[in-house]
PQR file with spaces between the fields and no chain letter, atoms N, CA, C, O and H, PARSE charges and radii, in Angstrom:
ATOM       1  N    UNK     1       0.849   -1.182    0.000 -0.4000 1.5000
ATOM       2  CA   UNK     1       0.000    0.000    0.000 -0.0000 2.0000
ATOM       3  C    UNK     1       0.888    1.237    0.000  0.5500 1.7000
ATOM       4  O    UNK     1       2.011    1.210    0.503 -0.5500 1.4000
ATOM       5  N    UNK     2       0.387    2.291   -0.554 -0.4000 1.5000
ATOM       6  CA   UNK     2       1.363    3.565   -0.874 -0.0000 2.0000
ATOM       7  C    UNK     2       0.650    4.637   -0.120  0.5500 1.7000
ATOM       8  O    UNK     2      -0.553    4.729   -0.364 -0.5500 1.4000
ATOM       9  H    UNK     2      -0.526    2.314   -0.963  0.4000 1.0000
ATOM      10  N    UNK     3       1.033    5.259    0.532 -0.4000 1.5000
ATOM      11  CA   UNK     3       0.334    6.682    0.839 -0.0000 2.0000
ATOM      12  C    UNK     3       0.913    8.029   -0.363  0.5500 1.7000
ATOM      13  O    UNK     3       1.995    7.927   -0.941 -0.5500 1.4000
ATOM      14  H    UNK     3       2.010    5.185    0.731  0.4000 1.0000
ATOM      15  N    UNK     4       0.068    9.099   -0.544 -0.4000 1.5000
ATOM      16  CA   UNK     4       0.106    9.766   -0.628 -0.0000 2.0000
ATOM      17  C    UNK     4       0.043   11.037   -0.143  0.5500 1.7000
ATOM      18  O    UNK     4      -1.006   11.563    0.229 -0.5500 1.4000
ATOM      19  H    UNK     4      -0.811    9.182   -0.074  0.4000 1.0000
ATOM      20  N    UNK     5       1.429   11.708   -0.126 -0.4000 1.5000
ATOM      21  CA   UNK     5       1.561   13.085    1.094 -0.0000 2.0000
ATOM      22  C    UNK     5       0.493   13.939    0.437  0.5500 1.7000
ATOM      23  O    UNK     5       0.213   13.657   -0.728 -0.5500 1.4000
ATOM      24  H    UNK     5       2.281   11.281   -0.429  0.4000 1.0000
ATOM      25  N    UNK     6      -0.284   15.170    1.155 -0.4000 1.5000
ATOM      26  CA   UNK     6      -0.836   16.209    0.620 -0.0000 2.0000
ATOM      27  C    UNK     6      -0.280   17.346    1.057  0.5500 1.7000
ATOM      28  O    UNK     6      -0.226   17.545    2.271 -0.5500 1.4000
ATOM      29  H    UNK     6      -0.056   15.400    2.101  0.4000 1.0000
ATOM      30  N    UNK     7       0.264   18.356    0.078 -0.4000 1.5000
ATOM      31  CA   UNK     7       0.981   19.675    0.177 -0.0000 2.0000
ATOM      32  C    UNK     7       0.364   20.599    0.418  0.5500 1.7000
ATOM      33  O    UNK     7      -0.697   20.412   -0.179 -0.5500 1.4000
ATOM      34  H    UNK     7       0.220   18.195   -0.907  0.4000 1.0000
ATOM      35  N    UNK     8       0.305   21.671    1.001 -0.4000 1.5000
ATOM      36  CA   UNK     8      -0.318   23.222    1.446 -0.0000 2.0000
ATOM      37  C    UNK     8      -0.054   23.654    0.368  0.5500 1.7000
ATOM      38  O    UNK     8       1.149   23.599    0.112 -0.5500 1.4000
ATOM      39  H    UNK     8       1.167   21.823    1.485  0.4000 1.0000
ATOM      40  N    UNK     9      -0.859   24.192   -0.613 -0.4000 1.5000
ATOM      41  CA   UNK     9      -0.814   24.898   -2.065 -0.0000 2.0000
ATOM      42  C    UNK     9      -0.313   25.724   -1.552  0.5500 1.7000
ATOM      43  O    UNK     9       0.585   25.911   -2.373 -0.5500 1.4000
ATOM      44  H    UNK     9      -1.836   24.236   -0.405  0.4000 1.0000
ATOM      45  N    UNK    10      -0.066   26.764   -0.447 -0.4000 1.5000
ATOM      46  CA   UNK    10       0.278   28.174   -0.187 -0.0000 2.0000
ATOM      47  C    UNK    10       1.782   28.127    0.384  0.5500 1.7000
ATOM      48  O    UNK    10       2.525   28.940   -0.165 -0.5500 1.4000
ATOM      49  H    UNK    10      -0.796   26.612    0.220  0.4000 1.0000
ATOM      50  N    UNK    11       2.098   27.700    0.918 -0.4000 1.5000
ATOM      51  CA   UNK    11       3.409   27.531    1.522 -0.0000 2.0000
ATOM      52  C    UNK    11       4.549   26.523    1.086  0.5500 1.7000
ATOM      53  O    UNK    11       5.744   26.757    0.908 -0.5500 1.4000
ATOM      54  H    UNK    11       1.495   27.040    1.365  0.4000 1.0000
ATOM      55  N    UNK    12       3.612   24.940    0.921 -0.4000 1.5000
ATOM      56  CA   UNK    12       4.279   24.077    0.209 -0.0000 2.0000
ATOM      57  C    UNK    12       4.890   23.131    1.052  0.5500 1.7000
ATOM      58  O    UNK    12       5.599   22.252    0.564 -0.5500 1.4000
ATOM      59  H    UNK    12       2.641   24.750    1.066  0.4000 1.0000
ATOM      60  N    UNK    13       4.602   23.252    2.837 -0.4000 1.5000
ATOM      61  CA   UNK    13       4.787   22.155    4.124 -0.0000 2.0000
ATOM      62  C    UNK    13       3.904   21.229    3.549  0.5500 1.7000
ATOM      63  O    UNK    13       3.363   21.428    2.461 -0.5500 1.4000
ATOM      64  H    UNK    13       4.026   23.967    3.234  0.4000 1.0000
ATOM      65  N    UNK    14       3.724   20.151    4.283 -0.4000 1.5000
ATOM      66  CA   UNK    14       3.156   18.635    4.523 -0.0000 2.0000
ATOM      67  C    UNK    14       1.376   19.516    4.932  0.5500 1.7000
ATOM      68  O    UNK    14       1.230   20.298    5.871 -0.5500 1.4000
ATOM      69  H    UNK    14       4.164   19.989    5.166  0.4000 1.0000
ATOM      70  N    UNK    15       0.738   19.280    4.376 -0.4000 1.5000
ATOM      71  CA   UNK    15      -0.781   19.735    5.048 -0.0000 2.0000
ATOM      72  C    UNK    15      -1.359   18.439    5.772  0.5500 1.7000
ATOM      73  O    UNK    15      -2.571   18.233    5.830 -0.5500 1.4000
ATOM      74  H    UNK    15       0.857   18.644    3.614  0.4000 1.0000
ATOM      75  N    UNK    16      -0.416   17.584    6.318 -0.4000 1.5000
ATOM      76  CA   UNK    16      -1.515   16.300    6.890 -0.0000 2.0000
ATOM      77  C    UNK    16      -0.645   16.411    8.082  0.5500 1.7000
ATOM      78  O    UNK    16      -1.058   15.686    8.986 -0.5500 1.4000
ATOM      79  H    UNK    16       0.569   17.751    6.271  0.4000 1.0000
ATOM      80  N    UNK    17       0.566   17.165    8.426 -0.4000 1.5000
ATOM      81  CA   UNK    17       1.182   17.076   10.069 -0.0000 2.0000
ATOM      82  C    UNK    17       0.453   18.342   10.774  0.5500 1.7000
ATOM      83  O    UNK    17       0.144   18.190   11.956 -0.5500 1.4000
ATOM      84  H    UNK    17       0.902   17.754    7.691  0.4000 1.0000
ATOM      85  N    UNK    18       0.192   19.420   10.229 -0.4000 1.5000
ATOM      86  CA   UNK    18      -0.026   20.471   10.946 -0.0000 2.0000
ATOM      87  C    UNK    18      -0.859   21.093   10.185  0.5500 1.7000
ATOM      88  O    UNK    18      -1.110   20.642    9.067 -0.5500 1.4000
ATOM      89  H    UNK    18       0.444   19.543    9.269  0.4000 1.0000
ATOM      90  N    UNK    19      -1.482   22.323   10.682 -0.4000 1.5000
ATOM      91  CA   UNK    19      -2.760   22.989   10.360 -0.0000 2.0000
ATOM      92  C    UNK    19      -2.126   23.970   10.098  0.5500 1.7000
ATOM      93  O    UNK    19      -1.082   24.394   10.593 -0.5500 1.4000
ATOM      94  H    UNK    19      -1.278   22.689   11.590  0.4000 1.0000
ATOM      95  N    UNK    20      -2.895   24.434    9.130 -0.4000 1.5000
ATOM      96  CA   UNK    20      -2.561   26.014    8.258 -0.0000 2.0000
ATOM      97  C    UNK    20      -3.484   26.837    8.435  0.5500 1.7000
ATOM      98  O    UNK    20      -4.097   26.845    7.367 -0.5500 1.4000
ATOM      99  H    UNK    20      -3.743   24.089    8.729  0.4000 1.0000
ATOM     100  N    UNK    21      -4.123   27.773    9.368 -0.4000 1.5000
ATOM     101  CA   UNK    21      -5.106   28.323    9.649 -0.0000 2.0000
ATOM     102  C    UNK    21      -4.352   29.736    8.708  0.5500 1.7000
ATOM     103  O    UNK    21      -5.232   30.414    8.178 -0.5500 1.4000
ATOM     104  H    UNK    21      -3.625   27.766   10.235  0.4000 1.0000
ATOM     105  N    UNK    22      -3.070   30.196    8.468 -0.4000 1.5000
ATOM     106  CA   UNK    22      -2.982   31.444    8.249 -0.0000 2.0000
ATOM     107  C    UNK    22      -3.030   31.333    6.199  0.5500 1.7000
ATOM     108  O    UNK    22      -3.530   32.147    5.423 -0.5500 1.4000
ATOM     109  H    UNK    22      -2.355   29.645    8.899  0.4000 1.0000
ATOM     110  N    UNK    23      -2.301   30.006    5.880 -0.4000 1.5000
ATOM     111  CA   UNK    23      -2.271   29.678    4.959 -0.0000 2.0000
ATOM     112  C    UNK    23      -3.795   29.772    4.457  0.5500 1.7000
ATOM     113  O    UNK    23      -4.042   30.528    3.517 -0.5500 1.4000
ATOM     114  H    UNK    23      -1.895   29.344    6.511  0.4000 1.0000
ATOM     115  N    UNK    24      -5.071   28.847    5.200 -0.4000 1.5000
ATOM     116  CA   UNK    24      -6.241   28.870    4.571 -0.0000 2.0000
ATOM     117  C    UNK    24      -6.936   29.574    4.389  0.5500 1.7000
ATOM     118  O    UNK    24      -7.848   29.374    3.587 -0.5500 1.4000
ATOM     119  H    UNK    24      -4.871   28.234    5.964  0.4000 1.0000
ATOM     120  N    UNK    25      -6.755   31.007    5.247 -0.4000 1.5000
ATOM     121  CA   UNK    25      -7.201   32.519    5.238 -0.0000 2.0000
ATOM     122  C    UNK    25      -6.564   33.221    4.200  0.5500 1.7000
ATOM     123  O    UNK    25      -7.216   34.048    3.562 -0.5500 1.4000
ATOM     124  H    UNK    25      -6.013   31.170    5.898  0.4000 1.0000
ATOM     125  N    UNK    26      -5.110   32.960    3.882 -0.4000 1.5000
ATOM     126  CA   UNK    26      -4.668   33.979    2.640 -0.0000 2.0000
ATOM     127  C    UNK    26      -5.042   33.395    1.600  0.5500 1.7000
ATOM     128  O    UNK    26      -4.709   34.050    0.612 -0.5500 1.4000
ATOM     129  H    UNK    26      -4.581   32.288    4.401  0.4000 1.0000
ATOM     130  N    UNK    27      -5.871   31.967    1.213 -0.4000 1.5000
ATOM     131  CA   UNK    27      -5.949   31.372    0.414 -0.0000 2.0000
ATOM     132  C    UNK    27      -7.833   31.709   -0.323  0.5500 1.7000
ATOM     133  O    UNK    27      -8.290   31.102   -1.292 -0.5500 1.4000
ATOM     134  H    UNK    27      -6.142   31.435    2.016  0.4000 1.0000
ATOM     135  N    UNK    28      -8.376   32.495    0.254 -0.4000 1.5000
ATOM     136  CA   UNK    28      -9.126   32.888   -0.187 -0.0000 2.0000
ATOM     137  C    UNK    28      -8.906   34.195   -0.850  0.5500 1.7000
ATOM     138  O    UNK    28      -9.556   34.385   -1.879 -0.5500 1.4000
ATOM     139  H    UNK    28      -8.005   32.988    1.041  0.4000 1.0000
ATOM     140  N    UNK    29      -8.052   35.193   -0.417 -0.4000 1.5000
ATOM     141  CA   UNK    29      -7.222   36.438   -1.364 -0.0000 2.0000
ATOM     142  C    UNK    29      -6.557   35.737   -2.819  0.5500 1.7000
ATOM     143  O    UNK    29      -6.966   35.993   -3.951 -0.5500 1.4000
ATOM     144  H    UNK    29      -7.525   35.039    0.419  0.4000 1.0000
ATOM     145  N    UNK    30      -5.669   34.991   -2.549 -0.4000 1.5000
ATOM     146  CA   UNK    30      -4.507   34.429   -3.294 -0.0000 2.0000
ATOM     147  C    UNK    30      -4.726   33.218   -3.986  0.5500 1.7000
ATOM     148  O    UNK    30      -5.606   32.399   -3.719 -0.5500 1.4000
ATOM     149  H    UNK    30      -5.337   34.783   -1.629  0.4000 1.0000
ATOM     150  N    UNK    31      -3.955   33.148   -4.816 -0.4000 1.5000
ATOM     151  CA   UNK    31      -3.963   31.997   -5.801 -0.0000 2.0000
ATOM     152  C    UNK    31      -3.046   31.169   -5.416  0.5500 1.7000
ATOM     153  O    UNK    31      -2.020   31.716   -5.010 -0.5500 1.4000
ATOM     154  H    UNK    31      -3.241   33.813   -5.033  0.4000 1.0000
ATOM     155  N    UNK    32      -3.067   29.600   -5.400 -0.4000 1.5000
ATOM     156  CA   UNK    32      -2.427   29.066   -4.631 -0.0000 2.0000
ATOM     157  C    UNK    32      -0.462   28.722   -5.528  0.5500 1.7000
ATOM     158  O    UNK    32      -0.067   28.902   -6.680 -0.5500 1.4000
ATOM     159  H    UNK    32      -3.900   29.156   -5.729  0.4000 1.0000
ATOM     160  N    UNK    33      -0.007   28.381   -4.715 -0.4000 1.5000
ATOM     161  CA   UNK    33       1.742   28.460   -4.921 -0.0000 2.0000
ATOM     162  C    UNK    33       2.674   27.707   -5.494  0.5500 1.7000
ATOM     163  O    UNK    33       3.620   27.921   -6.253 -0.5500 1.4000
ATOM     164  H    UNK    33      -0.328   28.235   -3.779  0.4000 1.0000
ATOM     165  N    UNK    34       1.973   26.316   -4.708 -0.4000 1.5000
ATOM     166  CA   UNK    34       2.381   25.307   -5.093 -0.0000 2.0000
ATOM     167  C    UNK    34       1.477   24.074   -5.759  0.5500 1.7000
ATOM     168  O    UNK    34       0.249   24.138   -5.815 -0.5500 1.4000
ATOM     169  H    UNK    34       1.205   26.143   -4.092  0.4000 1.0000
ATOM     170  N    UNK    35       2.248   22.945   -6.257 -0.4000 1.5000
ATOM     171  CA   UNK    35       0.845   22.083   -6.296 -0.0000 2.0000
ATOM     172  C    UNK    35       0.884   21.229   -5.073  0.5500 1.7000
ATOM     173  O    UNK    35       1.790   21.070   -4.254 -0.5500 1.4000
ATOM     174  H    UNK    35       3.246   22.893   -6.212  0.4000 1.0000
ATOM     175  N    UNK    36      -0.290   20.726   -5.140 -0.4000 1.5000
ATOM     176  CA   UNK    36      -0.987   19.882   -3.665 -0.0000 2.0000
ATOM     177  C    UNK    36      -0.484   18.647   -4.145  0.5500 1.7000
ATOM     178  O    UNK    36      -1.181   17.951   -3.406 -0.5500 1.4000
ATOM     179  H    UNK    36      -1.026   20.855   -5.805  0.4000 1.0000
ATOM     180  N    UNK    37       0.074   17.944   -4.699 -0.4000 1.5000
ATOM     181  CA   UNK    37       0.269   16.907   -5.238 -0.0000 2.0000
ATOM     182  C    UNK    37       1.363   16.402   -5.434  0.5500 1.7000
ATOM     183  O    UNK    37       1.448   15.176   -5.365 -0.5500 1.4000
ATOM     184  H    UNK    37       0.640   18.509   -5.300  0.4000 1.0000
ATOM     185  N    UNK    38       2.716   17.328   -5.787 -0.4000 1.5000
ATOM     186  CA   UNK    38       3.892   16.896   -5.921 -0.0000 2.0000
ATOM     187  C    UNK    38       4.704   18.266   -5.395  0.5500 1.7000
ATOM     188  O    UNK    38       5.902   18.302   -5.674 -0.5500 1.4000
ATOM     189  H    UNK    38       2.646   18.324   -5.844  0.4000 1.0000
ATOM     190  N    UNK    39       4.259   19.151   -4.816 -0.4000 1.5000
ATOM     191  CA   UNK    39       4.913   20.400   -3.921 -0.0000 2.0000
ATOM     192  C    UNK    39       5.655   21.374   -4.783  0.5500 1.7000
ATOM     193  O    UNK    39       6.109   22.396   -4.270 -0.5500 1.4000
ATOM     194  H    UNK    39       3.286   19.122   -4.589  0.4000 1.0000
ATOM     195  N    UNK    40       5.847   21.062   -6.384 -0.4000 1.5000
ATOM     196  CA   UNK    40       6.609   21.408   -7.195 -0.0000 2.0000
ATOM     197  C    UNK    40       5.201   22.591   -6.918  0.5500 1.7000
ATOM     198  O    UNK    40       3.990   22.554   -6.703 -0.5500 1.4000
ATOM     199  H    UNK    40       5.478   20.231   -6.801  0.4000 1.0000
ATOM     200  N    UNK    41       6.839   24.070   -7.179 -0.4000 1.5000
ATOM     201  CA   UNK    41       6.511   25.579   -7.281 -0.0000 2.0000
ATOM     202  C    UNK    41       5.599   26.230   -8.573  0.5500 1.7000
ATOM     203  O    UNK    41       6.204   26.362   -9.638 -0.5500 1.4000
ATOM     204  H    UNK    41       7.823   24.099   -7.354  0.4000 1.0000
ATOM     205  N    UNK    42       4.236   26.621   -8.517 -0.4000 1.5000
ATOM     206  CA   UNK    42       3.608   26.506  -10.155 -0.0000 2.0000
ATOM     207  C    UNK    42       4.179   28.357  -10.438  0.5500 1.7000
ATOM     208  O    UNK    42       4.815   29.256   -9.888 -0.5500 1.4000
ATOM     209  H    UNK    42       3.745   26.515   -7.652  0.4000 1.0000
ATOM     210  N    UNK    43       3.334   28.018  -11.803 -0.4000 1.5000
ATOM     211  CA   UNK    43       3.586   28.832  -12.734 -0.0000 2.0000
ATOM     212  C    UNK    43       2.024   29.898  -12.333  0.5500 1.7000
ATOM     213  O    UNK    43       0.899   29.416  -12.466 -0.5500 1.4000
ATOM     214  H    UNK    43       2.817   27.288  -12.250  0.4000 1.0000
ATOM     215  N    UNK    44       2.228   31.196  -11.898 -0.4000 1.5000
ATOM     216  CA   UNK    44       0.944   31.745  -11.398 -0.0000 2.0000
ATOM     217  C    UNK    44       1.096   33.007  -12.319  0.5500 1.7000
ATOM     218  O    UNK    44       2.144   33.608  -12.555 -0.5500 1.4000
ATOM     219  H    UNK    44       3.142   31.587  -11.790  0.4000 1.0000
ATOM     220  N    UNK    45      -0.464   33.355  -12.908 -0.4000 1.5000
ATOM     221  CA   UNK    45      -0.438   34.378  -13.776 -0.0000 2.0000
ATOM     222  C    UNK    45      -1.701   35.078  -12.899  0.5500 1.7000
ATOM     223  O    UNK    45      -2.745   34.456  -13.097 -0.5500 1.4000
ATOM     224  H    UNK    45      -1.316   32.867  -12.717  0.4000 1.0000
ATOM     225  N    UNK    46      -1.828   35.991  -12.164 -0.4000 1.5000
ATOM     226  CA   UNK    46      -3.218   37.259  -12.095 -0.0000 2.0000
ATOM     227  C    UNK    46      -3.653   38.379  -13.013  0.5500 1.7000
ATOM     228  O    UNK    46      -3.088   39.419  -13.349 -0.5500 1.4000
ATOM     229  H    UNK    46      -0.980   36.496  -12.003  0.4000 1.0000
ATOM     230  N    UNK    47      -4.797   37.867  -13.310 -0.4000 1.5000
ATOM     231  CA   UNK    47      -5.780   38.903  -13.740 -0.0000 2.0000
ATOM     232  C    UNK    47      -6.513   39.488  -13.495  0.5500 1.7000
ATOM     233  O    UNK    47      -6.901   39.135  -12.381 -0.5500 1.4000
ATOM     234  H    UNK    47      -5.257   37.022  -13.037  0.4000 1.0000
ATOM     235  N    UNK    48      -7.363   40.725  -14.039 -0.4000 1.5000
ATOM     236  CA   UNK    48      -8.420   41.428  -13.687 -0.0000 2.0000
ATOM     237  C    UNK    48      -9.885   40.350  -13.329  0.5500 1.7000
ATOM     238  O    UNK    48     -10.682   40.414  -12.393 -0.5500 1.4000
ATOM     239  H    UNK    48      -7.048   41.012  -14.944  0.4000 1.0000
ATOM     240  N    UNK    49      -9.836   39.710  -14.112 -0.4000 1.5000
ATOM     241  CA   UNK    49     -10.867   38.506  -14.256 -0.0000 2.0000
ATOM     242  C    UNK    49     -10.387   37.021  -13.653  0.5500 1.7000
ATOM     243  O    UNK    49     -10.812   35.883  -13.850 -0.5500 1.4000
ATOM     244  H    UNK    49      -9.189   39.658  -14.872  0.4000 1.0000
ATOM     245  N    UNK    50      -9.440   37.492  -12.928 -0.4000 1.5000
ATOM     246  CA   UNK    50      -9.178   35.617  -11.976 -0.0000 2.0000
ATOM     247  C    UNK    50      -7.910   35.321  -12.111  0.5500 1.7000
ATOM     248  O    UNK    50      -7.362   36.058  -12.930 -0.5500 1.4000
ATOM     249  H    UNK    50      -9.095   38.417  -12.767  0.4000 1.0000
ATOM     250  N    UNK    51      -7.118   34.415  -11.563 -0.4000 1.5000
ATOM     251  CA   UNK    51      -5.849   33.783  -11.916 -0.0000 2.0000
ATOM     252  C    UNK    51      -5.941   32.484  -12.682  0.5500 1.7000
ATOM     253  O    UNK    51      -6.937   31.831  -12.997 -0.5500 1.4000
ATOM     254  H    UNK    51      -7.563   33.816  -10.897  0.4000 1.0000
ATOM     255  N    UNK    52      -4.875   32.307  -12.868 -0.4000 1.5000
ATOM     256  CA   UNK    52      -4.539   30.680  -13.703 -0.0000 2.0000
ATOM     257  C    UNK    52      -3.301   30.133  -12.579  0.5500 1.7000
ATOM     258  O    UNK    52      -2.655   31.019  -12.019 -0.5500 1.4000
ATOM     259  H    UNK    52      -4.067   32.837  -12.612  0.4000 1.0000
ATOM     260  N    UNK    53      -3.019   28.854  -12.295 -0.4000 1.5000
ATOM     261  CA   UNK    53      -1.781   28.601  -11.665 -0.0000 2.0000
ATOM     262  C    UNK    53      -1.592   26.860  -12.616  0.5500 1.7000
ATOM     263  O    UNK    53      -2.477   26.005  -12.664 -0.5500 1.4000
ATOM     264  H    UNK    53      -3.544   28.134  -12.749  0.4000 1.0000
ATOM     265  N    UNK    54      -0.435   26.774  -13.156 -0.4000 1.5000
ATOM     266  CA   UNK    54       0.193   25.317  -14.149 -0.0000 2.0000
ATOM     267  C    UNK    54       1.295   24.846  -13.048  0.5500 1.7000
ATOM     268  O    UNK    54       2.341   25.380  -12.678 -0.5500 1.4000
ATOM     269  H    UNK    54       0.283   27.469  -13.118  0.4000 1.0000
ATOM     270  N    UNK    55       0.741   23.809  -12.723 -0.4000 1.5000
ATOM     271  CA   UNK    55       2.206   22.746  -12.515 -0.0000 2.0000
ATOM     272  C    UNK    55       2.820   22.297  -14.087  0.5500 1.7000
ATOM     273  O    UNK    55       2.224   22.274  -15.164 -0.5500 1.4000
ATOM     274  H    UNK    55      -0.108   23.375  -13.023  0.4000 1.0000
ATOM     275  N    UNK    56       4.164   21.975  -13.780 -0.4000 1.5000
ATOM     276  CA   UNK    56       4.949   21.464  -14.863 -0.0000 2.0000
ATOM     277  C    UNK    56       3.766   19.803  -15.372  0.5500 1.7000
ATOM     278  O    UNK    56       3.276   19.457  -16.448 -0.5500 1.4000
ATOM     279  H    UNK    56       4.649   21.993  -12.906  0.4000 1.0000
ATOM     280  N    UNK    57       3.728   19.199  -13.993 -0.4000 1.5000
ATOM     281  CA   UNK    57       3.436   17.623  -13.854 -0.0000 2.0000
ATOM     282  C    UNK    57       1.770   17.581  -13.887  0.5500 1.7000
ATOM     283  O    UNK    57       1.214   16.712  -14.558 -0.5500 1.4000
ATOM     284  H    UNK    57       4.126   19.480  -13.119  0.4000 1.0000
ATOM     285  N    UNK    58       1.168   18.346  -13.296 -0.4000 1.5000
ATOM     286  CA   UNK    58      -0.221   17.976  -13.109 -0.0000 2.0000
ATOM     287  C    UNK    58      -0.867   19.218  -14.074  0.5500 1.7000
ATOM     288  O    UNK    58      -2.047   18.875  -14.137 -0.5500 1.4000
ATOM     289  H    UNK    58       1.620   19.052  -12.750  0.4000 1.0000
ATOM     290  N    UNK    59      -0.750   20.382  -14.803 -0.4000 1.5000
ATOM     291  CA   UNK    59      -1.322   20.979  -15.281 -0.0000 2.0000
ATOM     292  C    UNK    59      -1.757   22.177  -14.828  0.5500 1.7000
ATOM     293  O    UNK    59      -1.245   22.815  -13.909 -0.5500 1.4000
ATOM     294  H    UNK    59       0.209   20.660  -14.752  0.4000 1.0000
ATOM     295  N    UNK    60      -2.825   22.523  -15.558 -0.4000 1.5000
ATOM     296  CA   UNK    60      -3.372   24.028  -14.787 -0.0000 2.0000
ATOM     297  C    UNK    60      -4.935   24.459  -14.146  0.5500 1.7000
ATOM     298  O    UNK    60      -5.940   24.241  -14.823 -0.5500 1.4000
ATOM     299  H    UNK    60      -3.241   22.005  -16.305  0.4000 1.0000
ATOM     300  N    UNK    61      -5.012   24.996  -12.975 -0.4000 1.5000
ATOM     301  CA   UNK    61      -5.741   25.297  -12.677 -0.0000 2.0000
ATOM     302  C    UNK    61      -6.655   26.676  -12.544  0.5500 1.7000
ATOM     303  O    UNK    61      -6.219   27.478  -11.719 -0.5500 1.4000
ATOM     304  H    UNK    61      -4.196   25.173  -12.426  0.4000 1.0000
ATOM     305  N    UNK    62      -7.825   27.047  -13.223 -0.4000 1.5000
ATOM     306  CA   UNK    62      -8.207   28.041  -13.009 -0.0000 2.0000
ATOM     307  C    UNK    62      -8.982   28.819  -11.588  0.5500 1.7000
ATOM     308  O    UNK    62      -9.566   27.941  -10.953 -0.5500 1.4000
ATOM     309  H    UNK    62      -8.179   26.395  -13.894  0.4000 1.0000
ATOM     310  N    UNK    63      -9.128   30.084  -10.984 -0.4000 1.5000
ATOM     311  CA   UNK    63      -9.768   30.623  -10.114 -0.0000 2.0000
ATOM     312  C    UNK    63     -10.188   31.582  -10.628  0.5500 1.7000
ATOM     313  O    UNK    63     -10.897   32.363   -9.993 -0.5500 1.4000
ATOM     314  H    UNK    63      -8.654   30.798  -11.499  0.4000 1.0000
């Protein structure tokens, strides 16, 4: 059996050892940082009309 870690999109720590209360509050301002999935640093573009954020590995996400 394999686990899979889950990453804090905002900071990019372990989100399953400790709680991000400041992280999950700026995360309603902000577009998130990293990916949740492999911690790799994305590619973040802001606009007037929303952000975009691309991992290299998993792709892109719109807000």
């Amino acid at each position: 059996m394999t686990t899979t870690e889950v990453w804090c999109d905002r900071c990019g720590e372990s989100a399953t050892t400790a709680a991000h209360p400041g992280c999950a509050s700026a995360r309603q301002l902000e577009p998130p940082r990293f990916c949740h999935r492999c911690r790799r640093r994305m590619k973040v573009q802001v606009l007037p009309v929303g952000w975009s954020a691309a991992c290299v590995e998993h792709g892109e996400i719109r807000g």
